[in-house]
C-alpha positions as CSV (number, residue, x, y, z in Angstrom):
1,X,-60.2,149.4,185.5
2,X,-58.0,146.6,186.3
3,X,-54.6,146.3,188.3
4,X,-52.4,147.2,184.9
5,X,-55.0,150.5,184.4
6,X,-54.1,151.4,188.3
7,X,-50.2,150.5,187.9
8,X,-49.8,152.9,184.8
9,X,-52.4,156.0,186.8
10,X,-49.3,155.4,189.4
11,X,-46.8,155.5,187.4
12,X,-47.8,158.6,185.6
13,X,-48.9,160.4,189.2
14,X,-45.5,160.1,190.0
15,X,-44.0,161.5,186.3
16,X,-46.6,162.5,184.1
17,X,-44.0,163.0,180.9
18,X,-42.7,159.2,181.0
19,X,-43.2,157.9,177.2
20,X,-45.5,154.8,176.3
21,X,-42.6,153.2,176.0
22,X,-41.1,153.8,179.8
23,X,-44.4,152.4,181.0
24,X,-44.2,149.3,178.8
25,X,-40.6,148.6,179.6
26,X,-41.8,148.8,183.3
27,X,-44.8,147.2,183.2
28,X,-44.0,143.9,180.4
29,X,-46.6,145.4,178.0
30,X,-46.7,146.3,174.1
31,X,-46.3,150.1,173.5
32,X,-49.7,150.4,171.9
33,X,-51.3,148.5,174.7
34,X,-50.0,151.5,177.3
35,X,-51.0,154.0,174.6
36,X,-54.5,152.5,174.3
37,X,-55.2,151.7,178.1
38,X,-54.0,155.8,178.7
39,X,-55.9,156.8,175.8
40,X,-58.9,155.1,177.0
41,X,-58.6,156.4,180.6
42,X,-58.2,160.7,179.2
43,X,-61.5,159.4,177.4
44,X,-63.7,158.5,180.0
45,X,-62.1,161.4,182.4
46,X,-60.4,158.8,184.6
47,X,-57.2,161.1,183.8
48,X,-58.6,164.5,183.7
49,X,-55.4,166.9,183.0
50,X,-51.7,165.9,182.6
51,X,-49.8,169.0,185.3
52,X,-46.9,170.4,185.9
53,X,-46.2,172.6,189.2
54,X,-43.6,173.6,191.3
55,X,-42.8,171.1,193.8
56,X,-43.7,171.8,197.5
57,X,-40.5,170.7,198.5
58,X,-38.5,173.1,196.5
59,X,-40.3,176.3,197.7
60,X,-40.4,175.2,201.3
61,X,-44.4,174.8,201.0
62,X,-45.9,173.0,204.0
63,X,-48.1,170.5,202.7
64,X,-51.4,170.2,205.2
65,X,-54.2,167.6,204.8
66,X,-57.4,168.2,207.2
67,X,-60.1,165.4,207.4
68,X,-63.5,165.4,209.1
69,X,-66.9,164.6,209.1
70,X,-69.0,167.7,207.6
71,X,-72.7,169.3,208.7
72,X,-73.0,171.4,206.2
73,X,-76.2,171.0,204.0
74,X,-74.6,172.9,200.6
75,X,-72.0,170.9,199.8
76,X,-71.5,173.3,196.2
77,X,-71.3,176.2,198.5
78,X,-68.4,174.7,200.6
79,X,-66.6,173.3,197.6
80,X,-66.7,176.9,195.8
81,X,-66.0,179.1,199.2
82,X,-63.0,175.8,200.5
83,X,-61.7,176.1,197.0
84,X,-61.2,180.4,196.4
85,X,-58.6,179.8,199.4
86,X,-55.6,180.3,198.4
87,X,-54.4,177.6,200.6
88,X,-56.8,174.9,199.6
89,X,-55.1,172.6,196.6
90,X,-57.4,169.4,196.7
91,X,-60.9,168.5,197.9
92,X,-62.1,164.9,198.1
93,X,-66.4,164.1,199.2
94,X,-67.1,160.9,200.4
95,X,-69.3,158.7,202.4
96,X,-69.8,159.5,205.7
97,X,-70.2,162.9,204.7
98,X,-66.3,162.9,205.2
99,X,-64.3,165.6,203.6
100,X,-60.8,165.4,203.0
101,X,-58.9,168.8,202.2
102,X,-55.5,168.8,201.2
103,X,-53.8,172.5,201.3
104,X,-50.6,173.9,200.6
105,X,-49.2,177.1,203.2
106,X,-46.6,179.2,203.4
107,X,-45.6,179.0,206.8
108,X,-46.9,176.7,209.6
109,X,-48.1,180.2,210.5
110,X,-51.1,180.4,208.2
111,X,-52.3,176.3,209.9
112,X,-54.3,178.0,212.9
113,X,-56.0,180.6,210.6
114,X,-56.8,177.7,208.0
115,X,-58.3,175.2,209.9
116,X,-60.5,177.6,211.3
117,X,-61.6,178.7,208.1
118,X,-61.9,175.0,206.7
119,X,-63.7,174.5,210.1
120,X,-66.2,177.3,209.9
121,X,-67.1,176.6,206.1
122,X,-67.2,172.5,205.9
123,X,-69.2,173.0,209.5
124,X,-66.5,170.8,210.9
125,X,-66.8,169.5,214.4
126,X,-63.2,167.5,215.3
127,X,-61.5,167.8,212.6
128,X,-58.0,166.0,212.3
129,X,-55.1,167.8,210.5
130,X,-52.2,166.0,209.6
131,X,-48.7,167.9,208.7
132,X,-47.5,165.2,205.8
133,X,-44.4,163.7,206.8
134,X,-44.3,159.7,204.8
135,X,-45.4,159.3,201.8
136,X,-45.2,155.4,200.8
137,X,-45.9,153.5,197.6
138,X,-44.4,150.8,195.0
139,X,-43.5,152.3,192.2
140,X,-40.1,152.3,190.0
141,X,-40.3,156.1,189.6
142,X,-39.0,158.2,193.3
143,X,-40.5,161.0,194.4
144,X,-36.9,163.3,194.6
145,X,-37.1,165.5,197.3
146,X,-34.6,168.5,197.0
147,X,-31.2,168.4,198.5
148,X,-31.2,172.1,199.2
149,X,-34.6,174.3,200.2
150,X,-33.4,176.9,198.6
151,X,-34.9,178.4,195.7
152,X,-32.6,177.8,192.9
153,X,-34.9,178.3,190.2
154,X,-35.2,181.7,187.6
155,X,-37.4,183.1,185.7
156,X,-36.9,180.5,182.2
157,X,-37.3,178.0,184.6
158,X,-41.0,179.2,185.6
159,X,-41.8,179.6,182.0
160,X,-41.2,176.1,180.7
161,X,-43.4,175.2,184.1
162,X,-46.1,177.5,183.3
163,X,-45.9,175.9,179.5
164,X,-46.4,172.8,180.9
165,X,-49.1,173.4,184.2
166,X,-52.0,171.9,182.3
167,X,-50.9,169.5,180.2
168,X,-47.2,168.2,181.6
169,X,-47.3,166.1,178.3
170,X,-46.9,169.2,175.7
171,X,-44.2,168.1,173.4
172,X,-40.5,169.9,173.7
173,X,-40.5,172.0,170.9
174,X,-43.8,173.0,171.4
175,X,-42.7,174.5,174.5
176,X,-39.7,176.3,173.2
177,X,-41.7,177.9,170.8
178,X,-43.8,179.6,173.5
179,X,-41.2,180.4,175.5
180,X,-39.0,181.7,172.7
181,X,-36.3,179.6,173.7
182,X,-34.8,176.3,171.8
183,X,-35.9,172.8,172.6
184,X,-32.1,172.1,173.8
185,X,-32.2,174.8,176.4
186,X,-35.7,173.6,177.3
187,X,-34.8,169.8,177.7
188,X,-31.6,170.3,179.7
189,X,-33.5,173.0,181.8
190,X,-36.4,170.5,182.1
191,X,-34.7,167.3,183.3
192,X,-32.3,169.3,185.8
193,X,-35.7,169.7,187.4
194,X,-36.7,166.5,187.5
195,X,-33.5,165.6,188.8
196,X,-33.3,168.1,191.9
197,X,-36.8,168.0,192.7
198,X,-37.7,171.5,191.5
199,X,-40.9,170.2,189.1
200,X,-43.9,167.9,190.2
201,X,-45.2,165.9,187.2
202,X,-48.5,164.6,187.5
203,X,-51.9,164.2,186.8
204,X,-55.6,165.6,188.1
205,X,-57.0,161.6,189.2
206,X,-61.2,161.4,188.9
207,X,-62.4,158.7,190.4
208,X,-65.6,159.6,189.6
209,X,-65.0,158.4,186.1
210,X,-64.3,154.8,187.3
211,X,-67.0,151.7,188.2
212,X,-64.4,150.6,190.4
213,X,-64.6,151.5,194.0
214,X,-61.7,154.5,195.5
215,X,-61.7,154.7,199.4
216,X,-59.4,156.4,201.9
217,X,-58.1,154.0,205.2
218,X,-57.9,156.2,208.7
219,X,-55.5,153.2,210.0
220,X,-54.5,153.4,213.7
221,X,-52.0,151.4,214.8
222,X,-50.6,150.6,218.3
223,X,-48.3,153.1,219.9
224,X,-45.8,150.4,220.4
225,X,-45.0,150.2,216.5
226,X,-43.1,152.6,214.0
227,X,-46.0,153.6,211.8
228,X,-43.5,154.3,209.1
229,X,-42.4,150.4,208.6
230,X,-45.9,149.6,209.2
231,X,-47.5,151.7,206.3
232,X,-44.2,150.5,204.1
233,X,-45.5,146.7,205.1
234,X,-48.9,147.8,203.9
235,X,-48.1,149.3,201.0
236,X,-46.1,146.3,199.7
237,X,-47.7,143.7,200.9
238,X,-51.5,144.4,199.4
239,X,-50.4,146.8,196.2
240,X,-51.8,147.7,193.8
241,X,-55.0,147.6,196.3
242,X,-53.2,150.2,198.5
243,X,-51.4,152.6,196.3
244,X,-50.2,155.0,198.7
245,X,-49.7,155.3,202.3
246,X,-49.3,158.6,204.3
247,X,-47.6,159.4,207.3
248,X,-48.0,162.7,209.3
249,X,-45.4,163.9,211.8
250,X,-47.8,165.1,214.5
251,X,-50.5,162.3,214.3
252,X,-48.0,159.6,216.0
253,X,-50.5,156.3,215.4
254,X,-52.5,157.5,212.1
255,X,-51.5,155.8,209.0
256,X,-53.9,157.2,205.7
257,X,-54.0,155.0,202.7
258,X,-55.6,155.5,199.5
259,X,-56.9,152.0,198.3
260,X,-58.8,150.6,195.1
261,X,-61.1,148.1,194.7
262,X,-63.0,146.6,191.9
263,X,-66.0,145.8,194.4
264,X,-67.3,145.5,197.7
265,X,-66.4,142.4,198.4
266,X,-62.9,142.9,197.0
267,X,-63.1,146.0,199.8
268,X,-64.0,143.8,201.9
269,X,-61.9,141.4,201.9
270,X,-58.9,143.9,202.0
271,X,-60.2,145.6,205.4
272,X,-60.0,141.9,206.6
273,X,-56.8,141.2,206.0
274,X,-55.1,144.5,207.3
275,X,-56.9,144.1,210.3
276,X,-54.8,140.8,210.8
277,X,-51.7,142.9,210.5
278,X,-49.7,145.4,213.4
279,X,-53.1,147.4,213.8
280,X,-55.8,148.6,215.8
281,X,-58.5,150.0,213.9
282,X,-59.6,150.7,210.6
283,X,-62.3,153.4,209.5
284,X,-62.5,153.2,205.9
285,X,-64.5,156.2,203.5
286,X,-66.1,155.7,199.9
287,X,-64.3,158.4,197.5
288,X,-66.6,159.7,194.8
289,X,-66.2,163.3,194.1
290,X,-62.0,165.1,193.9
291,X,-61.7,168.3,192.8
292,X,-58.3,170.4,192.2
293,X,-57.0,173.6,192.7
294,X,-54.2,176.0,191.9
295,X,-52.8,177.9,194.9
296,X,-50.4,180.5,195.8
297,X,-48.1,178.2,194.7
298,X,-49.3,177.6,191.2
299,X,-50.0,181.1,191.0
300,X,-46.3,182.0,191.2
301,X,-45.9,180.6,188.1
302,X,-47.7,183.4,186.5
303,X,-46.5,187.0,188.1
């Protein structure tokens, strides 16, 4: 992969329906060169699945992400058991034995009950959870987050989202026909969700797939500094490196980034120059397994 391959996976993270020709127009390339490079990328299992879900935002959803070093000796075991949780939307392995778990609940509720049972079956000692409140990156496409938290979505609406769950690209008419509805309906239904924030367009990332080198950043920084313009700073100033930077409202010095790397030297060289920034610390962790799930909330979709 290079920095173009990265800047389109970003791109389509953040609206997995944008045509070849949106990406080109954003990134300065030919059409065919963003349909090759993506083409390429669903090849080799880079992009695994093209999804479509209802957005956490819009359903009131609590997004959750618990982080710690596991003891357990079956990792399969653990994967299978973390993942039949209803709660439990993404999984990431990496060095260190580290496991990151990223969970969707209901209520804040459910949080004492799940990271207990996250605890128990990852055989986690001090793990860290981290109630998602920033999420930063550089990227022309926003991430809209509903004006109201109210449900204002019906039944047509969950159809053309269930159409679309595992493979968000599936062409308009296409989607009309299974529905039984017409593709005018289903466009002007479609992009009124993009608009307010109701749908989540995306993709199921494998960095497995990739020579390059995927690692998560545990950055601390000093309690002196708004972590939120810090973790902007990062963000802009060593993109496409650091593709996204998370903040969480009740872990007041922890930034998490998710950073890329075509080597270890590259790596290297990164963790030296953020240290020369408004930080403290940096513990960084080698990504090489993800695995996805559907949750409560996907499973909405289909009552």
């Amino acid at each position: 992969m290079d920095e173009i391959d990265l800047k389109i996976i970003l791109l389509l993270m953040n609206n997995s329906r944008l045509t070849y020709r949106d990406i080109s127009d954003q990134l300065g390339l030919s059409v065919n060169a963003v349909y090759k490079r993506v083409q390429t990328m669903i090849d080799i299992r880079t992009i695994e699945k093209f999804t479509a879900r209802l957005k956490p935002y819009a359903i009131n959803a609590i997004y959750v992400f618990i982080f710690g070093q596991s003891n357990a000796q079956n990792m399969d075991k653990v994967i299978k058991e973390l993942g039949q949780h209803d709660n439990t939307w993404q999984i990431i392995l990496s060095s260190r034995n580290y496991i990151y778990i990223g969970a969707m609940l209901e209520n804040i509720h459910q949080l004492d009950d799940y990271s207990s049972f996250v605890s128990q079956i990852a055989e986690i000692q001090s793990l860290k959870m981290g109630l998602l409140s920033g999420v930063h990156y550089t990227a022309s496409v926003p991430y809209i987050v509903p004006k109201s938290r109210a449900m204002n979505y019906d039944k047509l609406d969950l159809e053309i989202i269930r159409s679309l769950h595992n493979d968000s690209r599936k062409p308009i008419a296409e989607v009309a026909d299974e529905i039984n509805s017409t593709s005018n309906t289903v466009r002007r239904r479609l992009n009124r969700m993009i608009e307010e924030g109701i749908i989540e367009l995306s993709i199921d990332f494998n960095p497995e797939a990739s020579n390059d080198i995927f690692a998560t950043f545990q950055i601390t920084v000093k309690p002196s500094v708004d972590k939120n313009e810090v973790a902007q700073l990062l963000n802009e100033k060593f993109y496409p490196n650091i593709f996204y930077c998370w903040t969480f409202s009740n872990l007041p010095n922890i930034i998490l980034c998710w950073v890329w790397a075509n080597n270890t030297k590259e790596l290297t060289e990164l963790v030296e120059n953020i240290k020369k920034e408004n930080v403290d610390s940096i513990i960084f962790d080698i990504m090489y397994k993800v695995y996805y799930f559907d949750t409560w909330k996907e499973k909405i979709l289909y009552k």
